[in-house]
C-alpha positions as CSV (number, residue, x, y, z in Angstrom):
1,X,98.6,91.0,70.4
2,X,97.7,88.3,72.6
3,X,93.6,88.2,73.2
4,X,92.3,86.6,76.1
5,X,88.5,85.7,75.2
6,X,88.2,88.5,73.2
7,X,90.6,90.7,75.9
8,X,93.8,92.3,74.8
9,X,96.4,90.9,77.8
10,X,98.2,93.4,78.9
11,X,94.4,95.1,80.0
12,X,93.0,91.6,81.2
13,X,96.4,91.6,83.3
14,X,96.4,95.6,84.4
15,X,92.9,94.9,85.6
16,X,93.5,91.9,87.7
17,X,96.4,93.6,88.9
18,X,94.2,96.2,90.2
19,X,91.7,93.9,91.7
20,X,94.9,92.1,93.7
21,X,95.7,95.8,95.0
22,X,92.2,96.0,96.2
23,X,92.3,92.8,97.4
24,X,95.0,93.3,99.3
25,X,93.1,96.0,101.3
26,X,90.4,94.3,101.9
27,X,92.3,91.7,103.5
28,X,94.4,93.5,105.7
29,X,91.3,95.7,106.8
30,X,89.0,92.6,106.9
31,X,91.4,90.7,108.6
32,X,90.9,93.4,111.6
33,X,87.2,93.4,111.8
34,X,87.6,89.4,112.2
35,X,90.3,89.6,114.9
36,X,88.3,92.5,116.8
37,X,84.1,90.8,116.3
38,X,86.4,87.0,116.3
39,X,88.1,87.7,119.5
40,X,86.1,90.7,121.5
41,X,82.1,90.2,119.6
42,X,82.5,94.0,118.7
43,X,81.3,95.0,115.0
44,X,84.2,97.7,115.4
45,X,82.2,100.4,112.6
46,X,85.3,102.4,113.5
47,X,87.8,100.6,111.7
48,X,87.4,102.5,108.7
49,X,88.1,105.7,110.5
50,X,91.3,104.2,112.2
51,X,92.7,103.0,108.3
52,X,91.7,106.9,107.7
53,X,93.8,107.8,111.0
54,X,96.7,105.5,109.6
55,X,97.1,107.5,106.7
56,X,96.5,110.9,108.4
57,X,99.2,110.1,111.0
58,X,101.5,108.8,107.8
59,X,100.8,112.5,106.3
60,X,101.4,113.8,109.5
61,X,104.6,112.4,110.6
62,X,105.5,113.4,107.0
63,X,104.7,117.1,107.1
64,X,105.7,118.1,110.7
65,X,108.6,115.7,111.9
66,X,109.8,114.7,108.5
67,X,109.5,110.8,109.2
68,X,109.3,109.5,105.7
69,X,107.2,106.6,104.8
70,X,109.4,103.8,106.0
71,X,109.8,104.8,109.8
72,X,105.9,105.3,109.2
73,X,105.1,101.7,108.4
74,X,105.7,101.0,111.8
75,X,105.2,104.3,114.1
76,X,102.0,105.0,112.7
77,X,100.2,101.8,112.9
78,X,102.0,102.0,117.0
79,X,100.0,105.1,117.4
80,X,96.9,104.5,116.1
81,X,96.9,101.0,118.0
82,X,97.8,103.4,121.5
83,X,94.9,105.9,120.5
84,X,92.5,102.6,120.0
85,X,93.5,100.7,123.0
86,X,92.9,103.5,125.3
87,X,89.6,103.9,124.2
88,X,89.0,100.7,124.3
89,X,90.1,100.6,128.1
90,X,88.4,103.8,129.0
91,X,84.8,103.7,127.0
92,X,84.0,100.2,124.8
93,X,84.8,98.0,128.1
94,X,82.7,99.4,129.6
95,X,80.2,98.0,127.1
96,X,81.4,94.1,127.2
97,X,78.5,91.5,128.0
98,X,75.5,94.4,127.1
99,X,73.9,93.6,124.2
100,X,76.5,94.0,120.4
101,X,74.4,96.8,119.6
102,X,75.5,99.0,121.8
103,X,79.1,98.2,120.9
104,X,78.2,98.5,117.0
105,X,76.6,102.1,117.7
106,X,79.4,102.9,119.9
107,X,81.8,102.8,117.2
108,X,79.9,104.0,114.7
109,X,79.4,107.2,116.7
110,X,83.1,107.1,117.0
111,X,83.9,106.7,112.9
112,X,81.1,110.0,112.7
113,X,83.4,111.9,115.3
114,X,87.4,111.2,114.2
115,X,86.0,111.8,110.2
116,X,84.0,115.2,110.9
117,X,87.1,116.2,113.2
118,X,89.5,115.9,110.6
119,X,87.1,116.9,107.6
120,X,86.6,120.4,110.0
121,X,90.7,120.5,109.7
122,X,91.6,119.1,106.3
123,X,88.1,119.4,104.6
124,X,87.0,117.1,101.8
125,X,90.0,116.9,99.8
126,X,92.1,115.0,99.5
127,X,96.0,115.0,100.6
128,X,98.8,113.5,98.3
129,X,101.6,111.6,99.6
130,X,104.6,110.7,97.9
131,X,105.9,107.2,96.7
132,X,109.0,106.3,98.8
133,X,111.8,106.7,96.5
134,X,113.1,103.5,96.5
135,X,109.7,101.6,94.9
136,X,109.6,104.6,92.3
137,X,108.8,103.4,89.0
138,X,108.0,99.6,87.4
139,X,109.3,96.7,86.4
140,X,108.6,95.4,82.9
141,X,106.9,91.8,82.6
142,X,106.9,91.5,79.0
143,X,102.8,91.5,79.0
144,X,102.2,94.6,81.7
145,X,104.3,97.1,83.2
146,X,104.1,96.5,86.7
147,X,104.9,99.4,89.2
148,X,107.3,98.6,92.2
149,X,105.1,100.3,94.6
150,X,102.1,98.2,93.9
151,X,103.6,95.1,93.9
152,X,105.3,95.8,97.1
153,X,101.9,96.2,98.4
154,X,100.4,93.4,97.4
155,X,104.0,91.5,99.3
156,X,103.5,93.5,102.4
157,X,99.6,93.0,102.9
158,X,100.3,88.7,102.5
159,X,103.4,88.6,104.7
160,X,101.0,91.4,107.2
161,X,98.0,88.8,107.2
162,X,99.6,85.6,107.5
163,X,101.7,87.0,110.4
164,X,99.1,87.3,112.2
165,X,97.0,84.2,111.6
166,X,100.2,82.9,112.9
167,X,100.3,84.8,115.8
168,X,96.4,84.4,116.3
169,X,96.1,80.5,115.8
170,X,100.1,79.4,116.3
171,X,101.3,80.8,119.0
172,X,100.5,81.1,123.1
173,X,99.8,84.5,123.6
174,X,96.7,83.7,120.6
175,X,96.2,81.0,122.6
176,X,95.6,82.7,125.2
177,X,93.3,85.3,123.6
178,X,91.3,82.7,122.2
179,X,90.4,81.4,125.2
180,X,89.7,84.3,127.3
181,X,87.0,85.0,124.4
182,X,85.4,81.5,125.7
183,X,86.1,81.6,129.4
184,X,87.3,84.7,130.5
185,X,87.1,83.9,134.3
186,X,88.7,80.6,133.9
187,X,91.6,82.1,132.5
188,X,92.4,84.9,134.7
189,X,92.0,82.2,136.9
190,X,95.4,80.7,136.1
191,X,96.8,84.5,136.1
192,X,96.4,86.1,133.4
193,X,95.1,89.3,132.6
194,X,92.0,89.2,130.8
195,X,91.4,93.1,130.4
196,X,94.8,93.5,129.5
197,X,94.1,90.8,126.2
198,X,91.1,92.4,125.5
199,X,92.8,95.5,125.4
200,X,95.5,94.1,123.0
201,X,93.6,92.4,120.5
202,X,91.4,95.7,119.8
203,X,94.6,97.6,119.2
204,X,95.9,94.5,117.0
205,X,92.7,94.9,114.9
206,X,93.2,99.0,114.6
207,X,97.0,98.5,114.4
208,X,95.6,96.4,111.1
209,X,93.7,98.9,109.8
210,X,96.5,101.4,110.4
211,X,98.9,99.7,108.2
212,X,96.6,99.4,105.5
213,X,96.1,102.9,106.0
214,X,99.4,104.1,105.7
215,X,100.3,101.3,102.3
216,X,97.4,103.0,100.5
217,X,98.4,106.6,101.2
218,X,100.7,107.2,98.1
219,X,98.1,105.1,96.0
220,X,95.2,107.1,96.9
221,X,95.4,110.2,98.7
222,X,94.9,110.9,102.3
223,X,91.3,111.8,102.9
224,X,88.8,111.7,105.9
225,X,86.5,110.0,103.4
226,X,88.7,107.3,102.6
227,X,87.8,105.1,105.5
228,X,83.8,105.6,104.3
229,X,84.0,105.0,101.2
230,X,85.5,101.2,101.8
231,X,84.4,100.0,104.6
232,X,81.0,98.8,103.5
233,X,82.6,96.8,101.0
234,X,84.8,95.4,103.9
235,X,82.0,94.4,106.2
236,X,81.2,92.4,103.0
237,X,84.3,90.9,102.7
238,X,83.9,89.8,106.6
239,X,80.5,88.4,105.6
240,X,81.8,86.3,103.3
241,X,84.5,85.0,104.3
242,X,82.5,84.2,108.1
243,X,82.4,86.3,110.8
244,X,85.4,85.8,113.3
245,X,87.1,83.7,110.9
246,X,90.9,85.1,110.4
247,X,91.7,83.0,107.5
248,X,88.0,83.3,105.9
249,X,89.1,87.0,105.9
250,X,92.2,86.8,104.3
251,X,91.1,84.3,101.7
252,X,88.1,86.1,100.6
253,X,89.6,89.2,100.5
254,X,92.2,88.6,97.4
255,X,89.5,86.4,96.2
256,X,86.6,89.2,95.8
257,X,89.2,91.6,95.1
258,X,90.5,89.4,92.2
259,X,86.5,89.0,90.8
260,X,86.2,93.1,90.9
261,X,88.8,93.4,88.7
262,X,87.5,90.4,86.2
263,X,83.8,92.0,86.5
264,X,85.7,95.7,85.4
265,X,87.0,93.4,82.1
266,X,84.0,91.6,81.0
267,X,81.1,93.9,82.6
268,X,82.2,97.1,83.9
269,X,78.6,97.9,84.8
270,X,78.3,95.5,87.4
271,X,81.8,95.9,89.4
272,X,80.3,98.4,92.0
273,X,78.2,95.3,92.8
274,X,79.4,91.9,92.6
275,X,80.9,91.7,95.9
276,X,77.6,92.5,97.4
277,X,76.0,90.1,95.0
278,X,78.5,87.1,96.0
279,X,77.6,87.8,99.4
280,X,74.0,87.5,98.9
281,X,74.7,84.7,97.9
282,X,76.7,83.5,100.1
283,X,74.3,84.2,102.5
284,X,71.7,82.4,100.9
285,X,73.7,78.8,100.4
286,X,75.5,78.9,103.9
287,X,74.5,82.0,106.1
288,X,77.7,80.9,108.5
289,X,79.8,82.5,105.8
290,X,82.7,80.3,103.6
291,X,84.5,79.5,106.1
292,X,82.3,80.6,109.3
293,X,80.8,77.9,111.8
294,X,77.5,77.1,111.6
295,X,76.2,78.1,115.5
């Protein structure tokens, strides 16, 4: 068997494999929190309840209207990104140019609300939710068995994320975004409709989180805890990468994912912490994050 200092391959590989996965979540999710605090300069602590919602409204759709996951992958993420923008209209606007705190406890009191409604109507438990039939089963590399379902993930979340970098940094309409963030009366000065943008990139950001939501449903089941249990990890990710940065998120996302799953190979011990240890010392070297602007 082929040994990898001192590692068997196929477990050095399964491993890595399972850091991509990770990765791949904490991309798409970080990649949300840096559209929403790049874009808006809201720490959105409700973006781990709308992932949670993403999933829910997968389970959802599933149970009572029988839309399978497919037709999911794009409702659910539509819903979730309604629900979000119409809070964002009615209550967080409300809250633009008062100090971030206010927005940060906002939405955390929002994240306390959507996960004790749905642990009240689901409890603690979790939900399971079926692999689409047509990524059932693996494909056979020689040195790991690779399931379809995971590596479809791992597809989806890159094509996901650099979609919309392009749309954010490529295109007019994230033009146009970006500048309202910078001079918002200048803008609707020329016609546009600031509110309306704002409005649109907070439902991008959820919409983000929604997705993710509904890819890790058959992987892990549907629970209102899901969305607590990694965010932390994903505001690290953001850290890291730079606040507001889109590709920093991205980036850093498969790349801390990736060093979880090396730490689980070489020491296990230490793979609940080495992406809060990287971004100590991140923070230390260059406090701006990796790829962050110094102010």
């Amino acid at each position: 068997m082929t040994m990898i200092f001192g590692v068997p391959l196929p477990a050095l590989a399964g491993q890595l494999l399972v850091g991509l996965i990770n990765g791949s979540f904490y991309a798409l999710l970080s990649l949300g929190l840096a559209v929403i605090f790049g874009l808006l300069r809201v720490i959105n602590f409700a973006h781990g309840a709308q992932y949670m919602l993403g999933a829910f409204t997968a389970y959802l759709l599933l149970l009572h209207g029988g839309i399978g996951f497919w037709a999911s992958l794009v409702v659910a993420p539509l819903i979730v990104a309604a629900v979000s923008g119409l809070i964002e209209r009615t209550m967080l606007s409300r809250l633009y140019g008062l100090d971030p705190l206010y927005g940060l406890l906002f939405t955390f009191g929002l994240a306390l609300i959507l996960e004790g409604m749905f642990r009240h109507w689901y409890g603690a438990a979790g939900q399971p939710y079926a692999t689409p039939a047509l990524l059932a089963g693996g494909t056979n590399l020689g040195f790991m068995f690779l399931p379809n379902y995971r590596g479809f993930v791992i597809v989806a979340s890159l094509v996901v994320c650099l979609a919309t970098w392009f749309l954010i940094e490529k295109t007019r309409l994230g033009a146009y975004l970006r500048a309202a963030t910078e001079n918002a009366p200048l803008v609707q000065a020329f016609g546009v409709n600031v509110p309306r943008l704002l409005t649109l990139t907070y439902a991008l950001g959820a919409g983000l989180a929604a997705i993710a939501g509904v890819l890790a449903a058959p992987i892990y089941q549907v629970s209102p805890l899901m969305g607590t249990n990694l965010i932390i990890v994903v505001f690290a990710v953001v850290v890291v990468g730079g606040m507001g940065s889109i590709m920093g998120a991205i980036v850093t996302g498969y790349m801390l994912g990736l060093l979880e799953g090396l730490t689980k190979v070489f020491y296990p011990e230490a793979s609940n912490i080495v992406v809060f240890v990287i971004m100590a010392i991140v923070l230390l070297a260059r406090p701006a994050g990796l790829f962050g602007r110094e102010a």
